[in-house]
Biopython code that builds the backbone (N, CA, C, O; Angstrom):
import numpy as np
from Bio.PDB.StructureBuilder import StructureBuilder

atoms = [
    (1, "UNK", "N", (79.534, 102.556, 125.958)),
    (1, "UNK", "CA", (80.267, 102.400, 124.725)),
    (1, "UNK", "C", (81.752, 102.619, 125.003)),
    (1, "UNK", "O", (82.202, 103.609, 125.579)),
    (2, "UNK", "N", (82.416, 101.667, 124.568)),
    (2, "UNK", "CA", (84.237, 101.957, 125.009)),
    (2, "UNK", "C", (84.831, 102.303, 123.567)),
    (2, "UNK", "O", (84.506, 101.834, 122.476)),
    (3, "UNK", "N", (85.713, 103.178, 123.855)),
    (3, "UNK", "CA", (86.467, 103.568, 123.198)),
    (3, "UNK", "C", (87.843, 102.956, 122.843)),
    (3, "UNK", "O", (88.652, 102.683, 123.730)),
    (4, "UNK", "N", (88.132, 102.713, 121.337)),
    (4, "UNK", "CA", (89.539, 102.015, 121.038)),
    (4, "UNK", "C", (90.350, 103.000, 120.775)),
    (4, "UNK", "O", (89.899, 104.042, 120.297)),
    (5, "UNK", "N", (91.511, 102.865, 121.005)),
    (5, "UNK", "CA", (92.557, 103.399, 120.336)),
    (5, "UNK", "C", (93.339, 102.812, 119.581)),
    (5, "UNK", "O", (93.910, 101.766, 119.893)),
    (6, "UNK", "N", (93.476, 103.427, 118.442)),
    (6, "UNK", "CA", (94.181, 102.627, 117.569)),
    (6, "UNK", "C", (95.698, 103.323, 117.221)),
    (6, "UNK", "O", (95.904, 104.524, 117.046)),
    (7, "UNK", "N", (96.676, 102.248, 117.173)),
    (7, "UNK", "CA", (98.180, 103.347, 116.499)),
    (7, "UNK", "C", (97.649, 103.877, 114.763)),
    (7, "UNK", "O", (96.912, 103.467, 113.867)),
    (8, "UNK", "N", (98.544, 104.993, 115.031)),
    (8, "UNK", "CA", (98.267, 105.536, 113.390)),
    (8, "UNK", "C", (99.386, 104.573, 112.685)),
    (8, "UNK", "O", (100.389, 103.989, 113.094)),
    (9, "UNK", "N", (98.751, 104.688, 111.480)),
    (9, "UNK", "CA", (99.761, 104.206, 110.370)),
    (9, "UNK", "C", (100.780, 104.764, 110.004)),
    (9, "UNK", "O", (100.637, 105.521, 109.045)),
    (10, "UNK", "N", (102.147, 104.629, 110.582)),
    (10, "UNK", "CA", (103.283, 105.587, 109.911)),
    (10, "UNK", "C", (103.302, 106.526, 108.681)),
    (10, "UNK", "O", (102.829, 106.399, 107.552)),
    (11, "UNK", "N", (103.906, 107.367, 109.192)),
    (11, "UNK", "CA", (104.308, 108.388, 108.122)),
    (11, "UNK", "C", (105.260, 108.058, 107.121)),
    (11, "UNK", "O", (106.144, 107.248, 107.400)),
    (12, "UNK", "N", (105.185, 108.710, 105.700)),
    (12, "UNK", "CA", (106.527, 108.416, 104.985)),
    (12, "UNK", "C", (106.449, 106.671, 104.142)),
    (12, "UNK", "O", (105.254, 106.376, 104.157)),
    (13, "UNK", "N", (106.850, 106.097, 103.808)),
    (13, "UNK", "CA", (106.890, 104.779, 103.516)),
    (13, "UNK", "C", (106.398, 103.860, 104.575)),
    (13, "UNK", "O", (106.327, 104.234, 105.746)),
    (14, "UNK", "N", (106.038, 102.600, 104.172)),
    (14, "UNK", "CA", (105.705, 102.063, 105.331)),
    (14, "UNK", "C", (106.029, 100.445, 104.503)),
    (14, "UNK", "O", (106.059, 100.081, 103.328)),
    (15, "UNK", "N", (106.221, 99.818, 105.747)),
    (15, "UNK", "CA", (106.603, 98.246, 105.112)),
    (15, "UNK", "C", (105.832, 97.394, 104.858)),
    (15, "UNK", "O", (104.831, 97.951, 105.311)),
    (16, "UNK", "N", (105.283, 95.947, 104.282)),
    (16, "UNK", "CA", (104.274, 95.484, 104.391)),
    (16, "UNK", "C", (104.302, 94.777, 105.624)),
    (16, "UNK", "O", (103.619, 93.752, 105.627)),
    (17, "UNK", "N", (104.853, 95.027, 106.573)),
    (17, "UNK", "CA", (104.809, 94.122, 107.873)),
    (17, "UNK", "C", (104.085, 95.329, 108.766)),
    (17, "UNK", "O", (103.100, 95.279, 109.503)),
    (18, "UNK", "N", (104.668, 96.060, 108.527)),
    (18, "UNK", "CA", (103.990, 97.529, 109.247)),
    (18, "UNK", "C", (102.549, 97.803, 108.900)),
    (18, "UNK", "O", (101.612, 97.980, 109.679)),
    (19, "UNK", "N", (102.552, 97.805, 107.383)),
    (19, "UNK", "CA", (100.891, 97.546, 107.177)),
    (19, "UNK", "C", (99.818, 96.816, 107.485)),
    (19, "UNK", "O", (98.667, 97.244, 107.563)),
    (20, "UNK", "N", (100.249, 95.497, 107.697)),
    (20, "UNK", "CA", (99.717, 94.280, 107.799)),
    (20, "UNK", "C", (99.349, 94.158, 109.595)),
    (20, "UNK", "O", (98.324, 93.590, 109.972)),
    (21, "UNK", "N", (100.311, 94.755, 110.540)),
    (21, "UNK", "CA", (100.049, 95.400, 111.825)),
    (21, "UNK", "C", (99.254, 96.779, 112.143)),
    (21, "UNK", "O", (98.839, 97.262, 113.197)),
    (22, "UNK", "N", (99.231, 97.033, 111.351)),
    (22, "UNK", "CA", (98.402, 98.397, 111.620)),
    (22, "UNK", "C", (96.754, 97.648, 111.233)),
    (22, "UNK", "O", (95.827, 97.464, 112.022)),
    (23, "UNK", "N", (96.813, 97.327, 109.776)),
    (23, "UNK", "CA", (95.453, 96.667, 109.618)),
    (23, "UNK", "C", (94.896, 95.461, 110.389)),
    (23, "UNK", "O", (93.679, 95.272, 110.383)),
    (24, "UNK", "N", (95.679, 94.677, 111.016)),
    (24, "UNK", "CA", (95.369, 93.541, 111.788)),
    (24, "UNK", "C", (94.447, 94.162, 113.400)),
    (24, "UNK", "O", (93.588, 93.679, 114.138)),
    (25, "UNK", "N", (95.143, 95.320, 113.353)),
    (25, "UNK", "CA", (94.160, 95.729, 114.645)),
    (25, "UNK", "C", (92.513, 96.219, 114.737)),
    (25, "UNK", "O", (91.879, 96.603, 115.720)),
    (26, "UNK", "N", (92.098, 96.053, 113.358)),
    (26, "UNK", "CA", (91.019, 96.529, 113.031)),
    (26, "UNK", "C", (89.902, 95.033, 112.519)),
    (26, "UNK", "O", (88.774, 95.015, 112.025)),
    (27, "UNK", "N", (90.924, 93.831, 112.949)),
    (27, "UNK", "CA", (90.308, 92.821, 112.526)),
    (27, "UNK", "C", (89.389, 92.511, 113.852)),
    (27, "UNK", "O", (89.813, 91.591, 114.552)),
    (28, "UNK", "N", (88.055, 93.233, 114.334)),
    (28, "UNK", "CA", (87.278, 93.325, 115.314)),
    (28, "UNK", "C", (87.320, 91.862, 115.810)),
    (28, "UNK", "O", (87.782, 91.653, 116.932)),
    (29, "UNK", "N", (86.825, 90.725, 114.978)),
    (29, "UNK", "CA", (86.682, 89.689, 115.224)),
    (29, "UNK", "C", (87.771, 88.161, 115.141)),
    (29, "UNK", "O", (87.430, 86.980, 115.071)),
    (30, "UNK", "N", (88.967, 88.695, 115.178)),
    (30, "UNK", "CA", (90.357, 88.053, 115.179)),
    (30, "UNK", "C", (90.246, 86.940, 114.097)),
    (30, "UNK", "O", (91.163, 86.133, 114.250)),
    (31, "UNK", "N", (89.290, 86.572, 112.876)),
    (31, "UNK", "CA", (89.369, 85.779, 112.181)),
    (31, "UNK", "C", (90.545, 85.728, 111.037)),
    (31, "UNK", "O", (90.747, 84.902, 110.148)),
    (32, "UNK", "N", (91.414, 87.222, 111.489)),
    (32, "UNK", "CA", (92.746, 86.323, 110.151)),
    (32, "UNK", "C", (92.033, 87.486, 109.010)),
    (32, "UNK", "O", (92.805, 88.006, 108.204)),
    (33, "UNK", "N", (90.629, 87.847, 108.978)),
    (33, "UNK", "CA", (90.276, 88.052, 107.775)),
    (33, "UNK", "C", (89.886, 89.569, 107.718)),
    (33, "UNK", "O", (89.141, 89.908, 108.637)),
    (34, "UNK", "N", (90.218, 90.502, 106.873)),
    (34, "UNK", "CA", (89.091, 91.845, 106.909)),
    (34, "UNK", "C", (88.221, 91.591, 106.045)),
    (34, "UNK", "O", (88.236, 90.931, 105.005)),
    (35, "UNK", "N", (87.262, 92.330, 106.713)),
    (35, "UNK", "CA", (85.995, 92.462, 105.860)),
    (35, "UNK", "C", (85.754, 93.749, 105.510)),
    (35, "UNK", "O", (86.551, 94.679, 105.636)),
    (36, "UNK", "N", (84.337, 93.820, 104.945)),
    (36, "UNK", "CA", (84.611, 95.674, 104.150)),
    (36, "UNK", "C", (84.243, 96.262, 105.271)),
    (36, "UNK", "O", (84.536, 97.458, 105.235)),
    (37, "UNK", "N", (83.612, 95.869, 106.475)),
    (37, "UNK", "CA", (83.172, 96.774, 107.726)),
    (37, "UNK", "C", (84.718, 96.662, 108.419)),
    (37, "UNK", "O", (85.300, 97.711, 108.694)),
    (38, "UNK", "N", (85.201, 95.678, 108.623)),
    (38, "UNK", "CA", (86.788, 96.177, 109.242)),
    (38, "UNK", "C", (87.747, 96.961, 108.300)),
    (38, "UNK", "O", (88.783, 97.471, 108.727)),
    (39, "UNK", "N", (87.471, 97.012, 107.381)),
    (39, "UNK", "CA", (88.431, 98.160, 106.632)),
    (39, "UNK", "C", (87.857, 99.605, 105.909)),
    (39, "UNK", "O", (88.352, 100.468, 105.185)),
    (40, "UNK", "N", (86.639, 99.376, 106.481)),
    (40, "UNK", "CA", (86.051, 100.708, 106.927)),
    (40, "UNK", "C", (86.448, 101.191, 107.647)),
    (40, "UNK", "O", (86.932, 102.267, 107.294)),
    (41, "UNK", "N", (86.539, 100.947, 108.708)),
    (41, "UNK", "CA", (87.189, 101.163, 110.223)),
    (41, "UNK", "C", (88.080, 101.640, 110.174)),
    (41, "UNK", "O", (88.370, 102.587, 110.905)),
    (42, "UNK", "N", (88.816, 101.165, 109.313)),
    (42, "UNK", "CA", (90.769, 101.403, 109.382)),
    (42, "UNK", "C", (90.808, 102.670, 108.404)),
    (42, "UNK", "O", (91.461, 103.674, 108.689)),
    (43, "UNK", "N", (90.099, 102.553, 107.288)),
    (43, "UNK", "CA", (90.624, 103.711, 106.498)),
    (43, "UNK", "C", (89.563, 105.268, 107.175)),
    (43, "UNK", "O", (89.821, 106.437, 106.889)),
    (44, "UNK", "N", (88.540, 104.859, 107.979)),
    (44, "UNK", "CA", (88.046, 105.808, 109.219)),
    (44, "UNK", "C", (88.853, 106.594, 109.912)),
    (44, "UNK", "O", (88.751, 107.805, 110.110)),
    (45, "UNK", "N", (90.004, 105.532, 110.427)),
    (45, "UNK", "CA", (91.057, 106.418, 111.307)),
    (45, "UNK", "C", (91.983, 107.225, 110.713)),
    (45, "UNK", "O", (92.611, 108.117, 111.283)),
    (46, "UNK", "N", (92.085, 106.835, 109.287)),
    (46, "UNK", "CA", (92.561, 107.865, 108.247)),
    (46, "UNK", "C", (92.320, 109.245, 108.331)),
    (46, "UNK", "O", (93.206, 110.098, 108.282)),
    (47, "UNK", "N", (91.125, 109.462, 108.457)),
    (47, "UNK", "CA", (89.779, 110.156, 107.919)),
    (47, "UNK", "C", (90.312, 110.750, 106.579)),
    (47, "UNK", "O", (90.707, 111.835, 106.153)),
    (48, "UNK", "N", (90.102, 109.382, 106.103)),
    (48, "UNK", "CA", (89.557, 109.917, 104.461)),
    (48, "UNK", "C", (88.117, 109.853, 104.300)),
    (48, "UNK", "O", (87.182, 109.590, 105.056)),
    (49, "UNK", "N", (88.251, 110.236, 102.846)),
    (49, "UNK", "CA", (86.838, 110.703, 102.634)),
    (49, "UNK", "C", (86.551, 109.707, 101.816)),
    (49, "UNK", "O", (87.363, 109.166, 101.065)),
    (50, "UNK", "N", (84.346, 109.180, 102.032)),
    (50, "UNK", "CA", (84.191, 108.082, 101.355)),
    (50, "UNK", "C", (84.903, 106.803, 101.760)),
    (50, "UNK", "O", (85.019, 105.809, 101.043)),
    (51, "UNK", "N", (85.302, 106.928, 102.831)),
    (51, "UNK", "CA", (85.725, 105.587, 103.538)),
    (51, "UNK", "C", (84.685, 104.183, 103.378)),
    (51, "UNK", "O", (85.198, 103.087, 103.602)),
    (52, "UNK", "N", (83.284, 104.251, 103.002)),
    (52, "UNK", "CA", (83.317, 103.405, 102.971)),
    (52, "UNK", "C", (82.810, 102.601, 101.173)),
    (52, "UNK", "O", (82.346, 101.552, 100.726)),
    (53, "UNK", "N", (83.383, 104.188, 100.609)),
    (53, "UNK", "CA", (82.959, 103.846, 99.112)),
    (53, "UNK", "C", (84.689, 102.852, 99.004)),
    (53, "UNK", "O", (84.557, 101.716, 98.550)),
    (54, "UNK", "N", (85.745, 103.154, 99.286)),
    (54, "UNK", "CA", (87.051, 102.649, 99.198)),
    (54, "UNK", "C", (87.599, 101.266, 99.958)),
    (54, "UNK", "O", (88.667, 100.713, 99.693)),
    (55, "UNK", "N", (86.704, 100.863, 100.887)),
    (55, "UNK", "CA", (86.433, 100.161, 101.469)),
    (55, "UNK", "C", (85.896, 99.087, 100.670)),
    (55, "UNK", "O", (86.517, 98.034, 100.521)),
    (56, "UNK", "N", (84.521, 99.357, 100.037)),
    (56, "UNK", "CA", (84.153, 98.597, 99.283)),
    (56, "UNK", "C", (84.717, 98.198, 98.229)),
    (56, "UNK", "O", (84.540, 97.019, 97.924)),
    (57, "UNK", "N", (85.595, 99.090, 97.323)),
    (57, "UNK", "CA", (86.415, 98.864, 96.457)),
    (57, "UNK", "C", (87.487, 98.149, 96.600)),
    (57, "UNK", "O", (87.924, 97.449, 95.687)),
    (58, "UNK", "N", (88.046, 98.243, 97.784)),
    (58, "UNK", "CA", (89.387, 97.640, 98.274)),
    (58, "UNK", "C", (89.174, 96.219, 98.132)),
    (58, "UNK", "O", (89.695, 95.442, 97.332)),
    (59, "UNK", "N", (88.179, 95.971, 99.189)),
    (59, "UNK", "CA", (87.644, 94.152, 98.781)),
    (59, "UNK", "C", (87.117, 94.050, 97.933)),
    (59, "UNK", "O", (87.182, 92.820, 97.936)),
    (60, "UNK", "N", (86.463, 94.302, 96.912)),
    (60, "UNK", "CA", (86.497, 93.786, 95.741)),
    (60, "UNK", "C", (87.509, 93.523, 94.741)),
    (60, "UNK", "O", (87.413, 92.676, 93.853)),
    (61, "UNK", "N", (88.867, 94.604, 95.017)),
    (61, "UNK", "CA", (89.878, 94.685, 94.240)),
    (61, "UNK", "C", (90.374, 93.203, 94.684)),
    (61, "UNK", "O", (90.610, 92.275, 93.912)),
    (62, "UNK", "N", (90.454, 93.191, 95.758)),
    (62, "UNK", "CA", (91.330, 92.238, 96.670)),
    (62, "UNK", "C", (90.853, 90.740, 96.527)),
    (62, "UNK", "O", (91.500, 89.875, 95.938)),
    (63, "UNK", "N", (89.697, 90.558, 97.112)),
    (63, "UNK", "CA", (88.877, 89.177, 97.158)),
    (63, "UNK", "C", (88.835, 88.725, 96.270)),
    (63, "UNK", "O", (88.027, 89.097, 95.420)),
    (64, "UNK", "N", (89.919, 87.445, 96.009)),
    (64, "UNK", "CA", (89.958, 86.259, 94.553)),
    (64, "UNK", "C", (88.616, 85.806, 94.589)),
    (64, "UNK", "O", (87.739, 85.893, 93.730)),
    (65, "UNK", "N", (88.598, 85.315, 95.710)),
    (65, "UNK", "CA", (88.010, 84.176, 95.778)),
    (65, "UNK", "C", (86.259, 84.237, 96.139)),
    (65, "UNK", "O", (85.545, 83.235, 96.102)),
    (66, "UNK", "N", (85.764, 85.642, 96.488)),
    (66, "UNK", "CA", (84.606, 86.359, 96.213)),
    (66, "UNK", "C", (83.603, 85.758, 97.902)),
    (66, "UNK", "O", (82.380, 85.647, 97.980)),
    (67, "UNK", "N", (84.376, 85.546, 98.758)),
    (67, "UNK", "CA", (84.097, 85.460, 100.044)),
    (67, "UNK", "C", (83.839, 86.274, 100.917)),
    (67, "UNK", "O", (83.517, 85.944, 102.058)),
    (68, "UNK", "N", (83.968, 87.769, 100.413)),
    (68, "UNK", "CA", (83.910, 89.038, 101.215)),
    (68, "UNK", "C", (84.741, 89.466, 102.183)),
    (68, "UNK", "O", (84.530, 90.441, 102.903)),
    (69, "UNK", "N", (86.199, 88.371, 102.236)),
    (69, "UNK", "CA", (86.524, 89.455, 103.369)),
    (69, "UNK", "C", (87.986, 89.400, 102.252)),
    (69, "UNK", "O", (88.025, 89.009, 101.086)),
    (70, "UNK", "N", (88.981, 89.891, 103.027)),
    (70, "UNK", "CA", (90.352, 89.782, 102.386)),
    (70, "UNK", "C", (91.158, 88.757, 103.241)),
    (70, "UNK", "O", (91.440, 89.226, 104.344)),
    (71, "UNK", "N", (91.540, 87.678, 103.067)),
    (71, "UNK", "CA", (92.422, 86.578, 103.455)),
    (71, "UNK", "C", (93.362, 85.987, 102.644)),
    (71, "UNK", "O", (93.058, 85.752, 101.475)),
    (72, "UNK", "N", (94.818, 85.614, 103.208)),
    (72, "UNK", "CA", (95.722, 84.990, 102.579)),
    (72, "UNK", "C", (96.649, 85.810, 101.556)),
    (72, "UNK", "O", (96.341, 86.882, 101.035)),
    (73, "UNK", "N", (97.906, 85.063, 101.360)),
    (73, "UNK", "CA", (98.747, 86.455, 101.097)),
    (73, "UNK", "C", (98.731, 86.957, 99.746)),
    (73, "UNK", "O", (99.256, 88.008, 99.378)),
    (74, "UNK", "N", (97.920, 85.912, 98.839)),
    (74, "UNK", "CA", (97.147, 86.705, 97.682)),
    (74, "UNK", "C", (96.357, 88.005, 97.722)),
    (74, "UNK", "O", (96.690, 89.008, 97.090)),
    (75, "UNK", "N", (95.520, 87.936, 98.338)),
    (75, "UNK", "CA", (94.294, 88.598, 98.612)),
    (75, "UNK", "C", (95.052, 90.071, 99.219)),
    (75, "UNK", "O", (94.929, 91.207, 98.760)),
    (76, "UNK", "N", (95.905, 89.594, 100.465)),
    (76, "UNK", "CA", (96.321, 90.890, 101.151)),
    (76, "UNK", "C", (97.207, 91.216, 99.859)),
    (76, "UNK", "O", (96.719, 92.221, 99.342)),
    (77, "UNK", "N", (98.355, 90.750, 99.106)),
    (77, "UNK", "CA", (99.058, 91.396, 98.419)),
    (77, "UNK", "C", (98.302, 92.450, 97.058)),
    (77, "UNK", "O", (98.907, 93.200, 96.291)),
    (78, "UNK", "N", (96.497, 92.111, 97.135)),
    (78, "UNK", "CA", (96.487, 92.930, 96.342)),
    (78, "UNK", "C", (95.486, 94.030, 96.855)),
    (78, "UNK", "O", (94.969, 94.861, 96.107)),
    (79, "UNK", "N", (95.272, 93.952, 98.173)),
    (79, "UNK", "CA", (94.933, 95.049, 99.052)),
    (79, "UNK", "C", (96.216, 95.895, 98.913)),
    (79, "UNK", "O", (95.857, 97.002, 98.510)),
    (80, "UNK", "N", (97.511, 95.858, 99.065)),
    (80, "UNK", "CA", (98.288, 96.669, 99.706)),
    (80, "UNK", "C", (98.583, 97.540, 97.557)),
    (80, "UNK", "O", (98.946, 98.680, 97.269)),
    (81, "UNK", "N", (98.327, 96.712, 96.885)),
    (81, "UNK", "CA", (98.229, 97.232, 95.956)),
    (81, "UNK", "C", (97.369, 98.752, 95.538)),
    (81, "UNK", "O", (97.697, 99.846, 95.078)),
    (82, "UNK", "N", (95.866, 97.974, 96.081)),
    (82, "UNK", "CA", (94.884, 99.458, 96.155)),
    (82, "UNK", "C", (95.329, 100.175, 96.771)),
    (82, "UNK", "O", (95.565, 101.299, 96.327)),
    (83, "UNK", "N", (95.667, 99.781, 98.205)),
    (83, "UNK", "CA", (96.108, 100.859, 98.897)),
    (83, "UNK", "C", (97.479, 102.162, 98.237)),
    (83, "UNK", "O", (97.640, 103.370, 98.411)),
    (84, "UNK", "N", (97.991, 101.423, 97.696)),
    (84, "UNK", "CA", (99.203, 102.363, 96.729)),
    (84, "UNK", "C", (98.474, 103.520, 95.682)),
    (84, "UNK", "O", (98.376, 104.743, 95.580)),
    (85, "UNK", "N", (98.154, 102.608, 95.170)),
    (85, "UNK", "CA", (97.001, 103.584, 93.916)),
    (85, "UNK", "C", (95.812, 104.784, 94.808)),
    (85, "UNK", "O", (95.831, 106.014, 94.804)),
    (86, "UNK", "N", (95.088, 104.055, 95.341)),
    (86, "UNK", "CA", (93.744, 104.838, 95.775)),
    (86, "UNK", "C", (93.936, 105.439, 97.155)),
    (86, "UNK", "O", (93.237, 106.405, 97.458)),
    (87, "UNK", "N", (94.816, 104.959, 98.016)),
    (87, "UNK", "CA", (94.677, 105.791, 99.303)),
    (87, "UNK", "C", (96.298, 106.561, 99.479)),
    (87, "UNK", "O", (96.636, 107.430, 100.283)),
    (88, "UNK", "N", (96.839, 106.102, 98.764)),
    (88, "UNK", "CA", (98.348, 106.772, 98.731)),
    (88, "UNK", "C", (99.134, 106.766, 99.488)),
    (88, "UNK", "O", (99.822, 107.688, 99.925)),
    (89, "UNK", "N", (99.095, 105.082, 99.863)),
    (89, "UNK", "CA", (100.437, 104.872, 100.501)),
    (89, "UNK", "C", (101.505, 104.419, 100.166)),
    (89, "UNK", "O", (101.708, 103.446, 99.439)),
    (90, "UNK", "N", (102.392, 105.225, 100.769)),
    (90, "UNK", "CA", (104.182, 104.140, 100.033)),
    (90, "UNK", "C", (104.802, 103.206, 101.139)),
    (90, "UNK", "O", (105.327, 103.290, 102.249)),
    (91, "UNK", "N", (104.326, 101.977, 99.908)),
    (91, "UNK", "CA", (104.698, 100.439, 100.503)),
    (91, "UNK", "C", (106.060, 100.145, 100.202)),
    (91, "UNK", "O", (106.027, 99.990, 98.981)),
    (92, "UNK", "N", (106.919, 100.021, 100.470)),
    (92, "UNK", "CA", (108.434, 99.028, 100.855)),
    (92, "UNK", "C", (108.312, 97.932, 101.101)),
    (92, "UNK", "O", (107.370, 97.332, 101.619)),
    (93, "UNK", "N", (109.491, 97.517, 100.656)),
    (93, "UNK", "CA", (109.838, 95.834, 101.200)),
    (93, "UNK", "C", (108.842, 95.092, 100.716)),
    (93, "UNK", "O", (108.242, 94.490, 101.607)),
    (94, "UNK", "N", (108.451, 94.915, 99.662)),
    (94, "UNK", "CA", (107.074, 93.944, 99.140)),
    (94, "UNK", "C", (107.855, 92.700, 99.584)),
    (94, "UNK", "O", (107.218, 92.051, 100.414)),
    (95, "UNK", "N", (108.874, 92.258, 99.317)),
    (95, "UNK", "CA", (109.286, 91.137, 99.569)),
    (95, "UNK", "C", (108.576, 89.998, 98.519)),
    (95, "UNK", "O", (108.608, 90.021, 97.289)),
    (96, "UNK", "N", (107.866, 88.906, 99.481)),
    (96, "UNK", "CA", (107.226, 87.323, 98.791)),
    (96, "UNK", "C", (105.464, 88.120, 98.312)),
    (96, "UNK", "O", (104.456, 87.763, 97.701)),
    (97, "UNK", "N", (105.858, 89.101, 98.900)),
    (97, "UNK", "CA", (104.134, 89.472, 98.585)),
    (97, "UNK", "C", (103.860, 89.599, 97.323)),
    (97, "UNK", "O", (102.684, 89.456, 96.987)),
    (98, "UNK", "N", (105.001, 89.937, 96.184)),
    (98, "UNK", "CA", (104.791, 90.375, 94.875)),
    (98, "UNK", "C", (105.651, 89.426, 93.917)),
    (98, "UNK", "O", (105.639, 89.605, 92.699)),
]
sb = StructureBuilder()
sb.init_structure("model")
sb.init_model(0)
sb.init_chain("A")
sb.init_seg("    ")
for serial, (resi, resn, name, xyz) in enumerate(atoms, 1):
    if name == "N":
        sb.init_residue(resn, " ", resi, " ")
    sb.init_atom(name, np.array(xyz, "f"), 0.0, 1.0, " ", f" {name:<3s}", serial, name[0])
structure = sb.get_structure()
C-alpha cells in the first residue's frame, strides 16, 4: 500500500486558484471531476469530523446537473460556496466564479 502526500490547504484566506489546486490533487482518477469519494479524501486530510457526511453534502450542494461528481465552473463555484458555510474556509478573489 503506498502512501500519498498531500500539501495542506493554506492557512488564513485562501484563493479560488489555491483551492481549486489543493482539491485537484485528490482527483484520484484525473477526470477534471470530484466525486463524493474524492472529496472525502480531501476533507480527510482536514481531519474533520463526519467527513464523509460533508462530503456527501458538498456534492449534492454542488452537482447541477445530478451526475455525481462536481464539474465545470458552475458546479465548482458552488462547492467553494459550501465550503465557506460548512467547513470554514475564507475564499478570496472569487473573481468569474461568482
Amino acid at each position: 500500500m503506498a502512501f500519498m502526500r498531500y500539501r495542506a490547504l493554506p492557512q488564513g484566506e485562501v484563493t479560488v486558484d489555491e483551492f481549486r489546486a489543493w482539491l485537484s490533487q485528490f482527483d484520484a482518477d484525473r477526470d477534471g471531476r470530484i466525486s463524493q469519494g474524492e472529496l472525502q479524501s480531501a476533507l480527510r486530510s482536514l481531519h474533520l469530523w463526519f467527513a464523509w457526511w460533508k462530503a456527501r453534502e458538498g456534492v449534492r450542494a454542488a452537482d447541477v446537473n445530478r451526475d455525481g461528481a462536481v464539474d465545470g465552473d458552475e458546479e465548482v463555484a458552488r462547492l467553494f460556496a459550501f465550503a465557506q458555510r460548512h467547513i470554514h474556509v475564507k475564499i478570496t478573489q472569487l473573481g468569474s466564479y461568482y
